[in-house]
C-alpha positions as CSV (number, residue, x, y, z in Angstrom):
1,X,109.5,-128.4,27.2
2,X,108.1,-125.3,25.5
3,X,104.4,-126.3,26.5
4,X,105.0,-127.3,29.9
5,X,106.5,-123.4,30.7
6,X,103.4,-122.2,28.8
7,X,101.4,-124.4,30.8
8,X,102.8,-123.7,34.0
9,X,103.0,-119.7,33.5
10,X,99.1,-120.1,32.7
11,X,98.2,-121.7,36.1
12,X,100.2,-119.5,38.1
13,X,98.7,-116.6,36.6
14,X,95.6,-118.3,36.9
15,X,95.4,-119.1,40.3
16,X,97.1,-115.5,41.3
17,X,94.0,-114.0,39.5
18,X,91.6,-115.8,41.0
19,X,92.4,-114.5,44.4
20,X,91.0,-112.1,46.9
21,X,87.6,-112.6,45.3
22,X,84.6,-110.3,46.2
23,X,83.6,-113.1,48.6
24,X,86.5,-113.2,51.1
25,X,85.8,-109.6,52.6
26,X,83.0,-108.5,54.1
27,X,83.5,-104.6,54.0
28,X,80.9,-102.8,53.0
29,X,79.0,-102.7,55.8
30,X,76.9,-105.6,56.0
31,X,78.2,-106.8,58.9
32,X,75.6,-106.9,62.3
33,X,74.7,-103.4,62.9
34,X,75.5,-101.5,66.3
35,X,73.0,-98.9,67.7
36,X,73.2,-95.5,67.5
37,X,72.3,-93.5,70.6
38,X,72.4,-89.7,69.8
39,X,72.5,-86.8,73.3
40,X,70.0,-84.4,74.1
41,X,69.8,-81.5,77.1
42,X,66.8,-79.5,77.0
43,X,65.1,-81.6,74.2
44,X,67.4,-80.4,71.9
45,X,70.3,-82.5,70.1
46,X,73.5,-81.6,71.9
47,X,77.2,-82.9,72.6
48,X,78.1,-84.2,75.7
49,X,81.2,-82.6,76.8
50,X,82.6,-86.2,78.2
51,X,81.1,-89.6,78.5
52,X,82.2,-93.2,78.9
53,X,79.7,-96.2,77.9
54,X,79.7,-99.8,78.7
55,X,78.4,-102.6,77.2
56,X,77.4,-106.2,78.9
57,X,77.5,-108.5,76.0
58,X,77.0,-111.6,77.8
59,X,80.8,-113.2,78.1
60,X,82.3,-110.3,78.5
61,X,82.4,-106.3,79.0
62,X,82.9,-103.7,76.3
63,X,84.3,-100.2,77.4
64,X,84.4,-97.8,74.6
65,X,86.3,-95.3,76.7
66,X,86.2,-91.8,77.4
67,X,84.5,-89.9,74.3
68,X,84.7,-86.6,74.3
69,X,82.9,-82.9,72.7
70,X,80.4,-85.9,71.1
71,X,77.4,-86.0,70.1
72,X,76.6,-89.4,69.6
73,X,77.9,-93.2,70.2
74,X,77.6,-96.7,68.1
75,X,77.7,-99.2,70.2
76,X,77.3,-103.0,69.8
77,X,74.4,-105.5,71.1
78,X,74.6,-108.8,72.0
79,X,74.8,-111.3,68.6
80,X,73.8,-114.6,71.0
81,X,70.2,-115.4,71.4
82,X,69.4,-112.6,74.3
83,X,66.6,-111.1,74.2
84,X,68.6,-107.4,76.2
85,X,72.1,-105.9,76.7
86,X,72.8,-103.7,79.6
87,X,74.7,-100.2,79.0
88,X,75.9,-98.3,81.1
89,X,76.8,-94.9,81.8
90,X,78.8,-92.1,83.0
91,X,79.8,-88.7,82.5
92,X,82.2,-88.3,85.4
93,X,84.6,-90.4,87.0
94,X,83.2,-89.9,90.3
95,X,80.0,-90.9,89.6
96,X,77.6,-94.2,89.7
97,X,77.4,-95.7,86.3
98,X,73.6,-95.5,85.1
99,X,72.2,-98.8,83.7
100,X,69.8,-98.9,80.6
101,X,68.8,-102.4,79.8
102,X,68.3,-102.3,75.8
103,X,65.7,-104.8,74.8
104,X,64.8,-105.9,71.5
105,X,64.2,-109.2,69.4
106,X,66.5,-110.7,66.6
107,X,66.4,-111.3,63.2
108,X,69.0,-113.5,61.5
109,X,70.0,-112.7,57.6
110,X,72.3,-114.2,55.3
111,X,74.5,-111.9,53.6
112,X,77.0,-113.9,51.5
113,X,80.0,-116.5,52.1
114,X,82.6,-114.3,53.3
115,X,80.1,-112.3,55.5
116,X,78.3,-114.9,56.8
117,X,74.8,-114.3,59.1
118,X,74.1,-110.9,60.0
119,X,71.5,-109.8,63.2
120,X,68.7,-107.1,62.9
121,X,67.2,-105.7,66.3
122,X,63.5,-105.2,65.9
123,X,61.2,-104.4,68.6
124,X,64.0,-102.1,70.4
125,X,63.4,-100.7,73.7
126,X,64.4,-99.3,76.9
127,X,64.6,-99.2,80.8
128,X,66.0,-96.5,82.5
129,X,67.4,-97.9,86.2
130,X,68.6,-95.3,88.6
131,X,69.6,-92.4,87.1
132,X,72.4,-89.8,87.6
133,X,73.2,-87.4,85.2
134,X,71.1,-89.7,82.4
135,X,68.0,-88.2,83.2
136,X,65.5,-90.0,80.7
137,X,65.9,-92.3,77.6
138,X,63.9,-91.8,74.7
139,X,63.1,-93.9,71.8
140,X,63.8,-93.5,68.6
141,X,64.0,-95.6,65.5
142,X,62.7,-99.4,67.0
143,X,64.5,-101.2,64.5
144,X,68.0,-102.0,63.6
145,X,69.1,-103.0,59.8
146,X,72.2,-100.3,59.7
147,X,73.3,-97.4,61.4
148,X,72.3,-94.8,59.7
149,X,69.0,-94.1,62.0
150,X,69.1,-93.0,65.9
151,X,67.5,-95.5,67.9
152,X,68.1,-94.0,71.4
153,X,68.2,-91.0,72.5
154,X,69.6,-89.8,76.2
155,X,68.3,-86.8,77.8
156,X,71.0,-85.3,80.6
């Protein structure tokens, strides 16, 4: 009776150790990277004093909202196999949301069990179609791995 307490304490504490394992989480960052689209008036980086960005990921829409006083955005790409996603844009309420088609082709990378696949954007690019207050687009960075790097830059 002694040893079967002993043995039962030992797999308990066992199996509540061996939980939560580096594995199950995936955390640190490795996770498909969004792009990072920095502002610019007058060629120089510059906040924006309001702007709201959409983005077409195939099923469904993404509105990040209102941002205000920013100077950049992160915002996600399509993970399926499309070759663009459509933004769009608008810093007022009342006006015409300004589409810039995003193109790009991807990469697929294993990470780890927990994480899973990860997508990298090479080749990125844009199209600027009717603009409003979005004057121009320029590019920056053509590749995605993280976001540490601007990869588009919108002139207003």
């Amino acid at each position: 009776m002694k040893y079967l307490k002993f043995i039962l304490l030992f797999f308990a504490l066992s199996s509540i150790i061996s939980c939560g394992g580096d594995d199950d989480i995936c955390d640190s960052g490795e996770g498909t990277p969004r792009i990072k689209i920095m502002f610019k008036k007058q060629n120089k980086i510059a906040e924006v004093d309001s702007i709201r960005v959409y983005a077409d990921l195939g099923t469904n829409m993404i509105d990040l909202g209102w941002k205000t006083a920013v100077d950049s955005v992160f915002v996600p790409l399509r993970v399926d196999d499309s070759a663009f996603t459509d933004l769009y844009v608008k810093t007022t309420t009342q006006e015409d949301s300004t589409r810039v088609r995003v193109n790009y082709t991807t990469k697929s990378i294993y990470v780890s069990p927990g994480c899973g696949v990860k997508r990298n954007y090479e080749n990125v690019n844009s199209v600027l179609s009717t603009p409003n207050s979005l004057k121009s687009v320029e590019q920056g960075q053509n590749f995605i791995e993280n976001e540490d790097k601007t990869n588009l830059f919108f002139n207003f």
